[in-house]
VOBA-1610 file (N, C-alpha, C; in pm, whole numbers, padded with zeros to 5 digits, always signed):
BEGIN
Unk+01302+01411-01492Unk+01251+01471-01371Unk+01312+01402-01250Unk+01330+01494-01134Unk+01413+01428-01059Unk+01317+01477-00903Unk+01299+01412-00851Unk+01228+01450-00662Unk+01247+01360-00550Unk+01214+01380-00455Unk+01247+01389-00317Unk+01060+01280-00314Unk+01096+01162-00218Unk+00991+01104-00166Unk+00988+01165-00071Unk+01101+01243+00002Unk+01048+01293+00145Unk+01005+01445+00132Unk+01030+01484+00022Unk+00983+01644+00014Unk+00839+01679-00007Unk+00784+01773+00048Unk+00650+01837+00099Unk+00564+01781+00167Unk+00645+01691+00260Unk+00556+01622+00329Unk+00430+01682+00428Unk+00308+01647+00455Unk+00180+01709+00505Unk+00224+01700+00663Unk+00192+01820+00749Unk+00209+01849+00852Unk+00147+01715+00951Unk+00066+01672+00900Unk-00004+01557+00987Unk-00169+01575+01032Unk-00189+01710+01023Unk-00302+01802+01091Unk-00444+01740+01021Unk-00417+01708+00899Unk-00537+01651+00809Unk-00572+01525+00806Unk-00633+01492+00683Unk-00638+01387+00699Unk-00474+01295+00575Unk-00546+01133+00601Unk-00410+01099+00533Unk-00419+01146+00389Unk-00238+01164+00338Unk-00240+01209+00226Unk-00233+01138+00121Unk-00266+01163-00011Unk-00259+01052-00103Unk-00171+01172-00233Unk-00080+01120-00270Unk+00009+01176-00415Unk+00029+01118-00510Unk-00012+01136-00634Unk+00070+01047-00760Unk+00184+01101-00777Unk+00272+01005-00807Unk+00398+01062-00804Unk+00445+01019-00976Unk+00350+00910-01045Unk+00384+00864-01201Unk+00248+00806-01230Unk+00194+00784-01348Unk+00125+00757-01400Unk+00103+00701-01527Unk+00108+00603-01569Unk+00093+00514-01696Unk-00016+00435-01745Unk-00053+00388-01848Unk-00124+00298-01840Unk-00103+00157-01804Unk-00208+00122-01727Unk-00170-00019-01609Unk-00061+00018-01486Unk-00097+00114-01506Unk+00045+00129-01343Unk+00016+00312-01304Unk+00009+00311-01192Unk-00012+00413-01107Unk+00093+00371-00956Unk+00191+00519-00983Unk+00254+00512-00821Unk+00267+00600-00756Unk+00180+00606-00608Unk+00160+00679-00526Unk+00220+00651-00328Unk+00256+00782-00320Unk+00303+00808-00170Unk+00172+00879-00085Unk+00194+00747-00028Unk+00113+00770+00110Unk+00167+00826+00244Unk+00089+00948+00269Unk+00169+00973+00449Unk+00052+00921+00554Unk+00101+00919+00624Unk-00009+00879+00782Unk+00082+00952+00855Unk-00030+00983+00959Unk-00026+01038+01105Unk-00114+00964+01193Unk-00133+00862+01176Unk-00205+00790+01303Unk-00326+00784+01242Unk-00359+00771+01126Unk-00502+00748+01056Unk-00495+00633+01011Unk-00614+00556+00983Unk-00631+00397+00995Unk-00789+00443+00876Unk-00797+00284+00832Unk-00936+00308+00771Unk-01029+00288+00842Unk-01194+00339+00838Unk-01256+00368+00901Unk-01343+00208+00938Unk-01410+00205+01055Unk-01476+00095+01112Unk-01556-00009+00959Unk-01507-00115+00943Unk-01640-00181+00844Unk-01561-00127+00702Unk-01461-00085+00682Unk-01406-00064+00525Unk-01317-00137+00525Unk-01345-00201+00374Unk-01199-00277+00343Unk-01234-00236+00181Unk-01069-00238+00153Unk-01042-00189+00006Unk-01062-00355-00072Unk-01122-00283-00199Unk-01090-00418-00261Unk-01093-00373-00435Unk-01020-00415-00418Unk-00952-00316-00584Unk-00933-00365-00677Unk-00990-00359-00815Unk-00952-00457-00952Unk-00822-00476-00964Unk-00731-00430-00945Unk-00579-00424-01012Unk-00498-00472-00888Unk-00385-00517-00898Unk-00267-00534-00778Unk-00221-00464-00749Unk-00184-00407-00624Unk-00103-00289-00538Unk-00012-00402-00490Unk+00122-00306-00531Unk+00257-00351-00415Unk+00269-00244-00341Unk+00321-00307-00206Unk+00334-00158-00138Unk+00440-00162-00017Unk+00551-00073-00047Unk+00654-00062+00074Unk+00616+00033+00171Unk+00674-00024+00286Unk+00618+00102+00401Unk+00805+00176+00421Unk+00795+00292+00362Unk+00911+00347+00357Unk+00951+00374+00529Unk+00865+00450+00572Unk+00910+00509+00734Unk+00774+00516+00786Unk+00836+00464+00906Unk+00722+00434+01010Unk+00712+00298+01060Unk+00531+00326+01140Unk+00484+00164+01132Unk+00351+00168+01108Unk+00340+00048+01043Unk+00167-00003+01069Unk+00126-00069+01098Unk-00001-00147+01116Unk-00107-00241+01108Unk-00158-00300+00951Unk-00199-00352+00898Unk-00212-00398+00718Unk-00325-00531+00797Unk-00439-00563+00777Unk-00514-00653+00801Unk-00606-00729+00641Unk-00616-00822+00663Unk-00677-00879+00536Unk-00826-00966+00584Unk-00880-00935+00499Unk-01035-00996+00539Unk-00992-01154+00564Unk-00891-01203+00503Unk-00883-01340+00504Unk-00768-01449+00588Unk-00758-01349+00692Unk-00657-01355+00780Unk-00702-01301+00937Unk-00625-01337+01046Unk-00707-01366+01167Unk-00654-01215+01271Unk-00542-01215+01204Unk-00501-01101+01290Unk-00409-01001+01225Unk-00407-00888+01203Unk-00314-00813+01119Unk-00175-00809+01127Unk-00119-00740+01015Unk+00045-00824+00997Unk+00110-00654+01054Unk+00191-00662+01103Unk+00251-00578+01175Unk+00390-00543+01119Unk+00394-00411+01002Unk+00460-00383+00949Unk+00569-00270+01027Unk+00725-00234+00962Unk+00839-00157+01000Unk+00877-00097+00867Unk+00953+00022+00887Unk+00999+00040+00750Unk+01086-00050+00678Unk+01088-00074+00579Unk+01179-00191+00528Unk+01088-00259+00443Unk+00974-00284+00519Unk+00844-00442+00520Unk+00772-00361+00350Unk+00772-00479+00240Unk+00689-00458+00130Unk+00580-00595+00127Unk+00501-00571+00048Unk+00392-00687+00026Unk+00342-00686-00081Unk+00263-00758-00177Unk+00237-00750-00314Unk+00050-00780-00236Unk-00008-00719-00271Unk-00127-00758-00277Unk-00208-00788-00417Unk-00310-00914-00385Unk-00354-00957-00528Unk-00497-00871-00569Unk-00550-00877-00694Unk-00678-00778-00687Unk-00810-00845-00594Unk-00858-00752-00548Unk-00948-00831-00480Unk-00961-00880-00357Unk-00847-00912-00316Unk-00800-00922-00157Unk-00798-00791-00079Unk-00942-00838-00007Unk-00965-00759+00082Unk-00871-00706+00179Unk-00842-00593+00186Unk-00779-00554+00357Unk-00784-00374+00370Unk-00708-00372+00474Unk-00748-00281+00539Unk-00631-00216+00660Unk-00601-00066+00671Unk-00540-00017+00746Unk-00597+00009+00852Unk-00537-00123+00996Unk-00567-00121+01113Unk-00558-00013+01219Unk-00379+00011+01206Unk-00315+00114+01254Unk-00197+00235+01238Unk-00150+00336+01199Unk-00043+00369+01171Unk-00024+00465+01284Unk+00155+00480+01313Unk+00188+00553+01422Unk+00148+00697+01420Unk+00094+00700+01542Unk+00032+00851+01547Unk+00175+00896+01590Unk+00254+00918+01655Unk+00378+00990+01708Unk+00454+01008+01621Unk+00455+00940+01478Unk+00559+00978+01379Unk+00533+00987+01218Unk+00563+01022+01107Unk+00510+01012+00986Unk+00536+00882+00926Unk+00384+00816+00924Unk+00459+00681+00792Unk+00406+00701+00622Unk+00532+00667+00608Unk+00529+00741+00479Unk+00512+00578+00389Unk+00407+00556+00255Unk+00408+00395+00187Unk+00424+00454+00078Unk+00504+00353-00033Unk+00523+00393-00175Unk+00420+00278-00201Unk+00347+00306-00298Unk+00234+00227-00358Unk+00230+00177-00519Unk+00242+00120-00556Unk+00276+00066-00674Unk+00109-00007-00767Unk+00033+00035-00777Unk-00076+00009-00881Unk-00092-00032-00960Unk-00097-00180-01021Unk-00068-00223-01134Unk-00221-00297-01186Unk-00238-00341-01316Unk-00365-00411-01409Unk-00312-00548-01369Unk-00428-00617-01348Unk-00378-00772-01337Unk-00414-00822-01472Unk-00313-00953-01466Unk-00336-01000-01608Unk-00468-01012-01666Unk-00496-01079-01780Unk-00642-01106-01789Unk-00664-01228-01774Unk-00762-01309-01695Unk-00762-01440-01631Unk-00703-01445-01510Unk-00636-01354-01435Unk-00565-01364-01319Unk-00399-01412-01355Unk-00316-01469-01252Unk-00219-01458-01248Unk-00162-01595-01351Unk-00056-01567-01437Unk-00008-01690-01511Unk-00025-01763-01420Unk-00021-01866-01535Unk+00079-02010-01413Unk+00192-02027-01369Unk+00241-02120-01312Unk+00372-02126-01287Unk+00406-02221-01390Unk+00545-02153-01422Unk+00659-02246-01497Unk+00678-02364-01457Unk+00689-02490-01550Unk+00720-02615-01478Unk+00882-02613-01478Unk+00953-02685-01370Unk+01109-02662-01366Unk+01124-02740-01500Unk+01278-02664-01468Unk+01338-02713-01591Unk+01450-02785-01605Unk+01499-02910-01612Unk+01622-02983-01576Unk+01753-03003-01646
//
């Protein structure tokens, strides 16, 4: 199967859009559009599994309950978020489409390995 991240994109008129674009077990990946929609006053996501997430086009706002001021994303900008870590969409450009590829994954069980000790 072959498609277009930028094809059928939502006029903007609604609200934001959410698409699966693949689906597996332990992994879900979805395109997000914005038109200037943000999450609502007092919500923050907080999700069993890890989301990575590139902001293909556009800009945003990305805020974390555990952080003082939100991180101010461009297209280009990705981030791995861990499960559970609170945050939240501050702002996205109302004047243009931002479009996020979202990446959904199961976290290990126990949380994240350890780290490797070097090796000499």
């Amino acid at each position: 199967m072959t498609a277009s991240l930028f094809a059928d994109l939502p006029d903007g008129s609604g609200p934001e859009h959410f698409s699966e674009l693949l689906g597996r077990p332990g992994l879900r990946i979805e395109r997000i559009v914005s038109h200037g929609q943000c999450s609502p006053p007092g919500f923050w996501y907080d999700q069993p599994g890890g989301e990575w997430v590139l902001l293909v086009q556009g800009q945003a706002r990305l805020r974390f309950a555990d952080e003082p001021a939100a991180r101010e994303l461009q297209a280009g900008d990705w981030l791995d978020i861990a499960p559970h870590r609170r945050h939240r969409v501050d702002w996205t450009a109302p004047d243009q489409t931002t479009i996020w590829l979202a990446v959904h994954y199961d976290a290990p069980p126990g949380g994240a390995p350890p780290c490797a000790a070097p090796t000499s």
